[in-house]
C-alpha positions in Angstrom: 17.2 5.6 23.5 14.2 7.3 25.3 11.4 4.4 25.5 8.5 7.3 25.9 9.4 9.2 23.0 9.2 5.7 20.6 6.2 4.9 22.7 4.4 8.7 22.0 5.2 8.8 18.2 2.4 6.2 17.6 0.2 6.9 20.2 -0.4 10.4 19.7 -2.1 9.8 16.2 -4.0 6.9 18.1 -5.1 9.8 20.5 -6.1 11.9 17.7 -8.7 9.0 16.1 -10.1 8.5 20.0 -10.7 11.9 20.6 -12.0 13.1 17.3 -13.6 10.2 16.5 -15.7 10.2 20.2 -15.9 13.6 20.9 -15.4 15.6 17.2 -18.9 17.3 17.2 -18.4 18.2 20.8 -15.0 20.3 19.7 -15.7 21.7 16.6 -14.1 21.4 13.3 -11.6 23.8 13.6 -10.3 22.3 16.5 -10.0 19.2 15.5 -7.9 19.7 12.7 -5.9 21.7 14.7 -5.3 18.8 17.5 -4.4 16.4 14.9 -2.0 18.7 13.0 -0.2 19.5 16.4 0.2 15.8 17.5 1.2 14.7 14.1 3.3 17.4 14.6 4.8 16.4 17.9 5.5 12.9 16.3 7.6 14.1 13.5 10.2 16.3 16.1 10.2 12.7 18.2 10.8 11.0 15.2 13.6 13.4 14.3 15.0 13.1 17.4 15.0 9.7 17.7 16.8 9.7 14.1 19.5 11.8 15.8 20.0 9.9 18.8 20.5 6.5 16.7 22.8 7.9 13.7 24.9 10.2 16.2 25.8 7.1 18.1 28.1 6.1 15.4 30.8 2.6 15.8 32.6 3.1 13.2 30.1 3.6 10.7 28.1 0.8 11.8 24.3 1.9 13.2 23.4 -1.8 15.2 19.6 -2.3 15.9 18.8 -1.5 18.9 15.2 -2.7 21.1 13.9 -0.2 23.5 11.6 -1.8 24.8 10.0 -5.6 24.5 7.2 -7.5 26.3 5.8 -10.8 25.7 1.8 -10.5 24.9 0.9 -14.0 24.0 2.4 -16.8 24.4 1.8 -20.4 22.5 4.6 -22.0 23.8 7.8 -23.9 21.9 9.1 -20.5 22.3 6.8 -18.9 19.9 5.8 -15.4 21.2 3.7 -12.7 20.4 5.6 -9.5 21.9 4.9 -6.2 21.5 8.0 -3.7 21.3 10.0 -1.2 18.7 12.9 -1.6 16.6 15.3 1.2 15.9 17.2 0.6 13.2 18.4 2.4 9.7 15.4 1.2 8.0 12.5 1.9 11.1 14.5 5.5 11.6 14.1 6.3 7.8 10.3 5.3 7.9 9.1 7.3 10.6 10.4 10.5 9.3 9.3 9.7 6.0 5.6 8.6 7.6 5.3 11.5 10.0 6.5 14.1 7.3 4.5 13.3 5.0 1.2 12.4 7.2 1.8 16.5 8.6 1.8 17.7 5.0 -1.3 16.3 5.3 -2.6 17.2 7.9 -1.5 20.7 7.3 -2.8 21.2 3.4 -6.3 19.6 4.2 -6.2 22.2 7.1 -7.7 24.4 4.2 -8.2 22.0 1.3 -11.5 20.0 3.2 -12.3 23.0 5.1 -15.8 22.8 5.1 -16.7 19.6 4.7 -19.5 18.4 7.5 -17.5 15.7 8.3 -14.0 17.2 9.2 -13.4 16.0 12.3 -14.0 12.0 11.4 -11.8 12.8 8.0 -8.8 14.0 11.1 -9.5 10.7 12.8 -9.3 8.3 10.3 -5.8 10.5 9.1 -5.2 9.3 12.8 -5.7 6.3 12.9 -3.8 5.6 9.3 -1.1 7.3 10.8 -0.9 4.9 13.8 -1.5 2.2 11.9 2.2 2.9 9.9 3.5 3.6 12.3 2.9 0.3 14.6 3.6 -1.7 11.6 7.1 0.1 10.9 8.1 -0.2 14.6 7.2 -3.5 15.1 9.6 -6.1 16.6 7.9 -9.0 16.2 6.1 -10.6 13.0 2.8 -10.8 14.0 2.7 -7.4 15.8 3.7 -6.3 11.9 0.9 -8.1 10.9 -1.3 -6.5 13.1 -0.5 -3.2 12.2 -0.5 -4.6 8.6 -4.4 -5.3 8.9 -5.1 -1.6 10.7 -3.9 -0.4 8.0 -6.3 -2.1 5.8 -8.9 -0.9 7.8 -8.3 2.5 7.7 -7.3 2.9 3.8 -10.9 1.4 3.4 -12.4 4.3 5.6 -10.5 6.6 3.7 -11.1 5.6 0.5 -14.4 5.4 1.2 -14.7 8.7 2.7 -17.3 10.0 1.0 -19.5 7.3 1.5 -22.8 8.5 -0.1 -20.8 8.3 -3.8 -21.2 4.8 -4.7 -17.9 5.0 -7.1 -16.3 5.6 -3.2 -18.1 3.3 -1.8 -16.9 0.3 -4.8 -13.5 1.6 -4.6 -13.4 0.6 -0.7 -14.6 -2.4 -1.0 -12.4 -3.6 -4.4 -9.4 -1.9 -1.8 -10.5 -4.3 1.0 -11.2 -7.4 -0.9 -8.5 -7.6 -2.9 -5.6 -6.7 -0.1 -7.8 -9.1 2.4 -7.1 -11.7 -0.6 -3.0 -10.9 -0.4 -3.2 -11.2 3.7 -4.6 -14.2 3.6 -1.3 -15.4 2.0 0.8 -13.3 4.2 -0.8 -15.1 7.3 -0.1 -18.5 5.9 3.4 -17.1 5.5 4.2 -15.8 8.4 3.0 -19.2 10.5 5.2 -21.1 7.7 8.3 -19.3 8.8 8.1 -18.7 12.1 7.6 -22.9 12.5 11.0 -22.9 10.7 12.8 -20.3 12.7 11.2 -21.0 15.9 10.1 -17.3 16.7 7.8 -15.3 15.4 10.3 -12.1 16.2 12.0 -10.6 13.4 15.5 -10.3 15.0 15.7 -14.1 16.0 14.0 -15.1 13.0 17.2 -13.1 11.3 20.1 -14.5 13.3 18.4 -17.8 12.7 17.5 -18.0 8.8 19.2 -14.7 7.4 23.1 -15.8 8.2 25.2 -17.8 5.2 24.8 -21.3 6.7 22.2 -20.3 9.2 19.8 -23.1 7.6 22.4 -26.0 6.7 21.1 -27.5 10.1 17.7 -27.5 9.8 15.3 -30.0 8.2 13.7 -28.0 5.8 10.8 -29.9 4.1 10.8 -30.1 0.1 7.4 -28.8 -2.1 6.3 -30.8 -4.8 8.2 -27.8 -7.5 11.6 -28.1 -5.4 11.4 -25.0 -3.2 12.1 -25.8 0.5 9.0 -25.1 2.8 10.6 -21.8 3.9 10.9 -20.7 0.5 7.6 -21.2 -0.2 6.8 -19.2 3.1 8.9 -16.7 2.0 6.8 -16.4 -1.4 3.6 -16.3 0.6 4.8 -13.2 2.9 6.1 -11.7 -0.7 2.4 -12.0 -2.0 0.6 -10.5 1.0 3.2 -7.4 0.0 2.3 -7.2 -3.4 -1.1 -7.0 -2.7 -0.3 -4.1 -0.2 2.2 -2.4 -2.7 -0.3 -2.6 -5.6 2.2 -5.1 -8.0 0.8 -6.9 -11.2 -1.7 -8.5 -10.9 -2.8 -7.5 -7.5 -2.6 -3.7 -8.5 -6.4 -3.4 -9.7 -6.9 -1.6 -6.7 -5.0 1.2 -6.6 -6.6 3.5 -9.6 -9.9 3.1 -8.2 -8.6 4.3 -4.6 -8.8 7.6 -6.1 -12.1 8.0 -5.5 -10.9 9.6 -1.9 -10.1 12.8 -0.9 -6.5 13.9 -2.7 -4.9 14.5 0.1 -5.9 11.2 1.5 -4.0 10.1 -2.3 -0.7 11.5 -1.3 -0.5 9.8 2.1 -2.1 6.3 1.2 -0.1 6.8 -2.3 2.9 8.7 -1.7 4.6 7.4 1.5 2.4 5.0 3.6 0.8 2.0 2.3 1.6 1.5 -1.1 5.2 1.0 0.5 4.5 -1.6 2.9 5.4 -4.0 1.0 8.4 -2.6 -0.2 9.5 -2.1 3.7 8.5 -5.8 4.6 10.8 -7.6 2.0 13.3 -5.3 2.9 12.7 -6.4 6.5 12.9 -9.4 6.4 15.7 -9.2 3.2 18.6 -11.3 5.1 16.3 -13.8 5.2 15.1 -13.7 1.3 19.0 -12.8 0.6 20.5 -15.9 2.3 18.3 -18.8 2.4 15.7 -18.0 -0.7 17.3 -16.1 -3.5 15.4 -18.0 -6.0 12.0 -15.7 -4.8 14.1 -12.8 -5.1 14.6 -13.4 -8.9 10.8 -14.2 -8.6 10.7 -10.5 -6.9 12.8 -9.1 -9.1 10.8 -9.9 -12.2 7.7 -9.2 -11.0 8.5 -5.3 -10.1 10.2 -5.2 -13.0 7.6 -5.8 -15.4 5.1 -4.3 -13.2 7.0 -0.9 -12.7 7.0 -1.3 -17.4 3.1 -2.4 -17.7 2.3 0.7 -15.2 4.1 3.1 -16.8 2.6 2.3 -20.4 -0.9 2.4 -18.8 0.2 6.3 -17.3 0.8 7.1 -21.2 -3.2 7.1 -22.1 -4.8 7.9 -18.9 -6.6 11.3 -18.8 -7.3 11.5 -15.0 -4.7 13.3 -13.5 -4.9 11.2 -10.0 -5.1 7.6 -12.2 -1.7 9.4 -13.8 -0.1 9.7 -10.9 -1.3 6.3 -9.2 0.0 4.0 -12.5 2.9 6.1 -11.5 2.8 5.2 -8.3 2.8 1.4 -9.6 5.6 2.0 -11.6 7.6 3.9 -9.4 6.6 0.9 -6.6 8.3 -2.2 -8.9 11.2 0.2 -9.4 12.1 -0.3 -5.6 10.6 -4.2 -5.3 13.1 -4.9 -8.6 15.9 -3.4 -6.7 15.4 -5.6 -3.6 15.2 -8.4 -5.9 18.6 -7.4 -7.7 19.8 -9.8 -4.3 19.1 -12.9 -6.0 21.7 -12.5 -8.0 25.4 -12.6 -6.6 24.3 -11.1 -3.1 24.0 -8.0 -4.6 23.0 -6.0 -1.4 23.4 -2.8 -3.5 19.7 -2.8 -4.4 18.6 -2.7 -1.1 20.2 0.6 -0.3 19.4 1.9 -3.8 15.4 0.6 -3.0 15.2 2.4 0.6 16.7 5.7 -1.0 14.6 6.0 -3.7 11.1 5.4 -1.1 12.7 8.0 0.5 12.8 10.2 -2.3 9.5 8.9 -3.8 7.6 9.9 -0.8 8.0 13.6 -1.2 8.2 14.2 -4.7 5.2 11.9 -5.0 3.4 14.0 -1.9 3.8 16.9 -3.7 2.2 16.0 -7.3 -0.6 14.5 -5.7 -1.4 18.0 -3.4 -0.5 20.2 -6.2 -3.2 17.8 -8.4 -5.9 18.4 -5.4 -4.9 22.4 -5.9 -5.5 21.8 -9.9 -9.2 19.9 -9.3 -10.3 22.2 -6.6 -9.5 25.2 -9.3 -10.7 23.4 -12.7 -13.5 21.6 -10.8 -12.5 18.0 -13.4 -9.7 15.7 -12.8 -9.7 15.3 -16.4 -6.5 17.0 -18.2 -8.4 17.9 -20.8 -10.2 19.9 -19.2 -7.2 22.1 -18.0 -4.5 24.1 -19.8 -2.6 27.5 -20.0 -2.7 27.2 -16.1 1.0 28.3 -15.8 0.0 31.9 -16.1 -2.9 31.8 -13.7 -1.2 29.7 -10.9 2.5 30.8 -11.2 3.7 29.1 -8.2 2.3 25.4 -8.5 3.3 26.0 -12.2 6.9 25.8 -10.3 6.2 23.3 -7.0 4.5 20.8 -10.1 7.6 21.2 -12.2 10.3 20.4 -9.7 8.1 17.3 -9.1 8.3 16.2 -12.2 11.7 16.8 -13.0 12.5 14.9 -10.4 10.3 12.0 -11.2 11.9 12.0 -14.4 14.8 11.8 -12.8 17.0 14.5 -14.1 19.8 16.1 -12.4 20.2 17.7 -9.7 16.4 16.5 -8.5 16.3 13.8 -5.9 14.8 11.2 -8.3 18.0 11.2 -10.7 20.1 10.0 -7.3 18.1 7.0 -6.0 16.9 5.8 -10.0 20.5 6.1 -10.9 21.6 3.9 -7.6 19.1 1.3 -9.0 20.1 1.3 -12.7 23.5 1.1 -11.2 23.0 -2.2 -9.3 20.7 -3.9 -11.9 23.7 -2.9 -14.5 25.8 -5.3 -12.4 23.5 -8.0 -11.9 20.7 -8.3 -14.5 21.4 -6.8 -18.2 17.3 -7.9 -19.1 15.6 -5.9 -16.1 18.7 -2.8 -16.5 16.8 -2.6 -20.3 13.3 -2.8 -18.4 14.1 0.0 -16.0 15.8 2.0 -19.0 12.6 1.6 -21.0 10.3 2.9 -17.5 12.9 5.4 -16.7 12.2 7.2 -20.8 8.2 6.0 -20.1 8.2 7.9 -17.4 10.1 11.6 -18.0 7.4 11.4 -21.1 3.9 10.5 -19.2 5.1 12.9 -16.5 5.6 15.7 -18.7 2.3 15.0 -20.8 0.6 15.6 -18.2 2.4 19.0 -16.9 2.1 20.2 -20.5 -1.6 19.7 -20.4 -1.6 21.3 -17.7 0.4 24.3 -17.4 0.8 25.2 -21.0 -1.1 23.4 -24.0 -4.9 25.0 -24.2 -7.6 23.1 -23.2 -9.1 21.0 -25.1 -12.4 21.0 -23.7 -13.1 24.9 -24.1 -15.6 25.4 -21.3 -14.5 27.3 -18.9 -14.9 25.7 -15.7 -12.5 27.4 -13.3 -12.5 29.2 -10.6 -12.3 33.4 -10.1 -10.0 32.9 -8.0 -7.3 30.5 -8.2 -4.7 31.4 -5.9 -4.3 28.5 -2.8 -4.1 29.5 0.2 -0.7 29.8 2.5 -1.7 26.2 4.3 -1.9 24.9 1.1 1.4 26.6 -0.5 3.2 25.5 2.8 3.4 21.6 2.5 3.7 22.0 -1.5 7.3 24.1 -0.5 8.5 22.3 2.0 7.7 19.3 -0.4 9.3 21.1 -3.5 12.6 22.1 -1.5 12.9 18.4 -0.2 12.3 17.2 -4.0 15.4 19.4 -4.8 17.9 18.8 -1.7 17.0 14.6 -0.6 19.2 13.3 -3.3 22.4 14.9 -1.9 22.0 13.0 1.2 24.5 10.8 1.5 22.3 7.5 2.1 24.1 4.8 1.8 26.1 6.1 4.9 23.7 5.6 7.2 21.2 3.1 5.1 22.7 -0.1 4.4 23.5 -3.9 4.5 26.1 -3.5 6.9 28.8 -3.6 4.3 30.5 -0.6 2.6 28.3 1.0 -0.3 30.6 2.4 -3.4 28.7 5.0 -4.2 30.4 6.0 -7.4 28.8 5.4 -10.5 29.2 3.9 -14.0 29.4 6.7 -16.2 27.6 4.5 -19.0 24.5 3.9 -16.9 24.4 7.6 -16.0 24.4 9.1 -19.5 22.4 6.3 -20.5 19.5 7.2 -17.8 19.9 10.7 -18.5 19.3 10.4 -22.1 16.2 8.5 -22.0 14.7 10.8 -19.6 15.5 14.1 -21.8 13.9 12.2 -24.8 11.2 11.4 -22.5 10.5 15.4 -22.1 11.2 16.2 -25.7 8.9 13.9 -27.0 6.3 15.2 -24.7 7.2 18.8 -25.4 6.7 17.8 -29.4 3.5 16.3 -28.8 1.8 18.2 -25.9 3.6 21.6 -25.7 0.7 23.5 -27.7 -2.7 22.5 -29.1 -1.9 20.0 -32.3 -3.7 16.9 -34.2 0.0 15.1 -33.2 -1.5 13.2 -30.4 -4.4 12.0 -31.8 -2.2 11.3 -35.3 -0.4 8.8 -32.8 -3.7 7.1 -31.3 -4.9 6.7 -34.5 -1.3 5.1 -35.8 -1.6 2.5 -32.9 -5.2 1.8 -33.9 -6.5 -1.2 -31.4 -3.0 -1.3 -29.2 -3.7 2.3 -28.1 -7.5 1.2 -26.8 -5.8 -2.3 -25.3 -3.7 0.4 -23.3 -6.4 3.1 -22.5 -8.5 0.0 -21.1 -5.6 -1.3 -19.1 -5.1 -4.1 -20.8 -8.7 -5.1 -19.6 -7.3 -7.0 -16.7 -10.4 -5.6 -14.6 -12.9 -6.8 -17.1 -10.7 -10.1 -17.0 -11.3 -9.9 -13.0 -15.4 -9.4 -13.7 -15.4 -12.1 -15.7 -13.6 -14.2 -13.3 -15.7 -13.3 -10.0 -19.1 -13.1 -12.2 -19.1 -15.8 -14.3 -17.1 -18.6 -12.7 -16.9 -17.3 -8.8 -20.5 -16.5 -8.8 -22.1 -18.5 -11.3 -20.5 -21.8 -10.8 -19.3 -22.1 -7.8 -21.7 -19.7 -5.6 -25.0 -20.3 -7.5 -24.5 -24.1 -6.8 -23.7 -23.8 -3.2 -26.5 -21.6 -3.3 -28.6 -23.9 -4.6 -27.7 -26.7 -2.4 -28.2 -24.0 0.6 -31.3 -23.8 -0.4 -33.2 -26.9 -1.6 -31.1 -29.3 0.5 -30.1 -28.0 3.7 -32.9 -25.6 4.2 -35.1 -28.5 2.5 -34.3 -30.8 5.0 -34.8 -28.3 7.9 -38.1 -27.5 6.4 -38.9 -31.2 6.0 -37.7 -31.9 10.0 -40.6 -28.8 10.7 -43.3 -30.6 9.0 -42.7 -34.4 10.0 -42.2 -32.6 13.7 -45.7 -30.8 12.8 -47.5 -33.4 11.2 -46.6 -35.8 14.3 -47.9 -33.2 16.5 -50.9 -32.9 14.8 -51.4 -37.2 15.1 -50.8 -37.3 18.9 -52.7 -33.8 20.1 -55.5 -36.0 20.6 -54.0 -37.4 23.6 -54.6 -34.0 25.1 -57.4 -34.3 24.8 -58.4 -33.0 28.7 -60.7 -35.8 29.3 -59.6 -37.5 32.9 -60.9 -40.5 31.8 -59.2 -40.8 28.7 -55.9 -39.7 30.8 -56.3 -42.7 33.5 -56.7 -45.1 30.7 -53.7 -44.4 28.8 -52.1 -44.5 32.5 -53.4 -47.8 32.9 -52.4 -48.9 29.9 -49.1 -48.1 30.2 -49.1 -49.7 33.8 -50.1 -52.9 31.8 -47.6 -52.3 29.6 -44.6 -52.3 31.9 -46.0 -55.1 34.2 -46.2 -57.4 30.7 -42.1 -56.2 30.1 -41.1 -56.7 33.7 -42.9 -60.8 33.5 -41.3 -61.3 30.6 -38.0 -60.3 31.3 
């Protein structure tokens, strides 16, 4: 394994935010986006090379991890390193093709989608420095150096989001972003210093052969919580927090529909392939861990992406947006791969983890391509607004097709890569949970419908709002056609991968399926299109005859089941009002009070005694005196 090329994948894109970022006026906007689309560029050849070189080397089947290179960084002794290094494994491998790909899509569609804005070269860097971010935190050996990544990450989704910083809506949307994934980390910190005190290391292969064996933790003295967990479950739970504030899961997810408020090809690589999966990737990570010595969180897991993957997708039903469409599906489509990881805590079911990895895999790009073909839409109807589009399919023929294939796929109908991976997962939670099979049945039907409300709206049913806000010409340009076909092909072809081959828990993955679950799937996601065909095909009263059927459920929905009024109320009324407003007050009127009241004794003693300066020498050689007096009485008397 070539140590330079794992080492140049990352810090090319790191290269890209220094130099545009320093020296982006200097070179001109053109250039810039052209340095940064060739380096990301670069990266994603090294990446696929570096896939080749690890699945060629084949044992049997078997793909080990191997470690390239490893240094220590920091060390705090009891043999608890920081080290900095890359892992190459199936997992890593699958992440930097899918990061790379999809960050060059990018690259390459916002070559000609923000061309023009006064800002291009900073928008390249930050795409940059996102990039390397990922990229750090998916080759990272050790724990913390994930963590670090983790926070970069952070960082730049915040300058990305809040791109267009003289919008205040951007500038809110940052800063909700920020606060509410710092809140998560915070719990992911506290994790990671809980477990790496149990395993001993703070690197994730020894913290593996220590904790994620069958028996690895019979020998260790585990403490005991006050609800029964052992400590390292609890650490365990912590790290699964940080994650689901990353991956947007109920009820850290408030987020993630605001983030819309940057530019939409920033959407489809924060939303598509990159961040929003973090959390996905770190359970699975660290999943022999979870698997062996805490199933009990991955039931925890399991439920919670369940029922957020069901909440999200009844939220996608009554959005108009188009982008807040796509990111509750994004939400939804997020719990579908967390539930499947969690599918573990039941039996050892490693299945899910296979059937998780394959469908990010698959996610990414159909998911990349709904969110450019959407920025393709807005650019032309100048709204993000469905209603405000319609009949589209005639004037933009070929994202009438690139948006089709998406959704199909999303839906999850055959031969489209989302019917593969969605099937592998039904498949696993058919064996082990009958309760969460019927929740990701129910999502599965939720989402062939939302999807295809919103292509209908947009491709064939008149607009509702009749004034005509489009564009002369509405034909995108060939860098913005290119990513959507290379995106539309992969949509089509991923599924026939054969995935479990080379991602899986090292144990052989059957990848036959139960007929049942199959035509069960498949049925739910055709009535999922016919409904939406009934309802949104053409121009009717049929949609709004439903609204008004569901009376005050359908405005609970449309207002998200007011969990970010719930939130206001929270941080306004009991964060700010009873806790801050009191500290404030005691901030004020007793610490500063008793400042102020040191300053005037201190000034009102000054004011007693500047008479003894009074520059008199006479007055000055009797206070000497006296005080010559003074001491000779003390030193008689003593």
């Amino acid at each position: 394994m070539n140590s330079l090329s794992i080492i140049l994948i990352p810090a090319l894109p790191l290269a890209v935010f220094v130099l545009n970022g320093l020296f982006g006026k200097v070179i001109g906007n053109k250039l810039a986006g052209i340095l940064g689309t060739l380096c990301i560029a670069i990266s994603f050849v090294l990446s696929l090379s570096i896939a080749y070189t690890f699945f060629a080397v084949s044992k049997d089947g078997a793909y080990p991890a191997q470690i390239p290179f490893k240094f220590d960084w920091l060390q705090f002794g009891k043999g608890i390193n920081v080290q900095l290094g890359a892992i190459i494994d199936g997992i890593s491998v699958m992440m930097l093709i899918v990061v790379t790909l999809i960050s060059l899509m990018v690259h390459i569609f916002s070559l000609s989608y923000m061309h023009g804005e006064k800002r291009f070269a900073t928008y390249y860097a930050f795409l940059g420095l996102f990039t390397f971010s990922m990229l750090l935190l998916v080759l990272s050996v050790n724990i913390f150096q994930m963590y670090m990544g983790w926070e970069l990450v952070g960082v730049s989704s915040f300058l990305l989001i809040g791109f267009y910083y003289d919008k205040p809506s951007a500038v809110a949307a940052a800063k909700k972003a920020f606060i509410v994934t710092r809140f998560a980390d915070m719990f992911f910190l506290v994790g990671i210093l809980i477990v790496s005190s149990i395993g001993g290391s703070l690197d994730i292969p020894t913290l593996i052969q220590n904790l994620g064996q069958a028996g690895a933790i019979d020998h260790l003295h585990l403490g005991t919580t006050f609800i029964g967990w052992s400590s390292l479950s609890t650490g365990l739970l912590f790290i699964f927090i940080g994650g689901a504030g990353k991956s947007a899961l109920f009820p850290l997810h408030i987020w993630l529909p605001d983030a819309m408020e940057g530019p939409t090809p920033v959407s489809a690589l924060i939303h598509a392939a990159t961040m929003v999966v973090a959390g996905v990737y770190l359970v699975a990570r660290l999943f022999p861990i979870y698997l062996f010595s805490a199933p009990e969180i991955l039931r925890i897991i399991a439920y919670a992406g369940a029922f957020t993957s069901l909440f999200a997708a009844i939220i996608a039903c009554t959005q108009f947006d188009i982008k807040r469409v796509l990111a509750y599906s994004t939400m939804s489509q997020i719990g579908y791969m967390i539930f499947s990881l969690g599918l573990g805590g039941w039996n050892q079911n490693v299945h899910g983890y296979t059937a998780s990895m394959f469908h990010l895999f698959t996610h990414a790009i159909f998911k990349a391509l709904l969110f450019l073909s959407a920025g393709v839409v807005i650019h032309y109807v100048h709204s993000n607004d469905m209603r405000d589009m319609g009949a589209l399919r005639k004037k933009m023929p070929f994202l009438n097709i690139v948006f089709l294939i998406a959704c199909l796929a999303i839906a999850g109908i055959p031969p489209f890569a989302g019917f593969f991976s969605k099937e592998m997962i039904l498949n696993t939670a058919w064996e082990a949970n009958g309760f969460i099979f019927i929740l990701g049945v129910l999502t599965a039907g939720l989402t062939a419908f939302y999807m295809f409300r919103l292509y209908l709206s947009i491709f064939w049913r008149d607009a509702i709002n009749s004034e005509d806000k489009h564009n002369s010409h509405p034909h995108s340009s060939w860098l913005e056609n290119l990513p959507l076909g290379i995106l539309a092909i992969g949509a089509m072809m991923a599924g026939f991968i054969p995935f479990a081959k080379f991602i899986n828990f090292d144990v052989h993955i059957d990848e036959t399926s139960n007929f049942s679950v199959t035509a069960i799937a498949i049925a739910m996601a055709i009535s999922g299109i016919l409904l939406a065909l009934f309802m949104y095909k053409s121009d009717s009263d049929r949609p709004r005859t439903m609204v008004s059927s569901l009376g005050s459920l359908y405005q609970i929905i449309y207002k998200k089941f007011y969990i970010d009024e719930v939130y206001l109320f929270f941080t306004k009324s009991i964060v700010f009002n009873s806790i801050a407003k009191p500290i404030q007050w005691i901030d004020k009127n007793i610490v500063d009070g008793f400042m102020q009241l040191t300053a005037n004794f201190s000034l009102f003693l000054s004011r007693k005694i500047r008479g003894m300066q009074s520059g008199n020498l006479q007055y000055y050689m009797m206070f000497f005196m006296a005080g010559l007096l003074l001491l000779f009485i003390l030193c008689i008397s003593i």
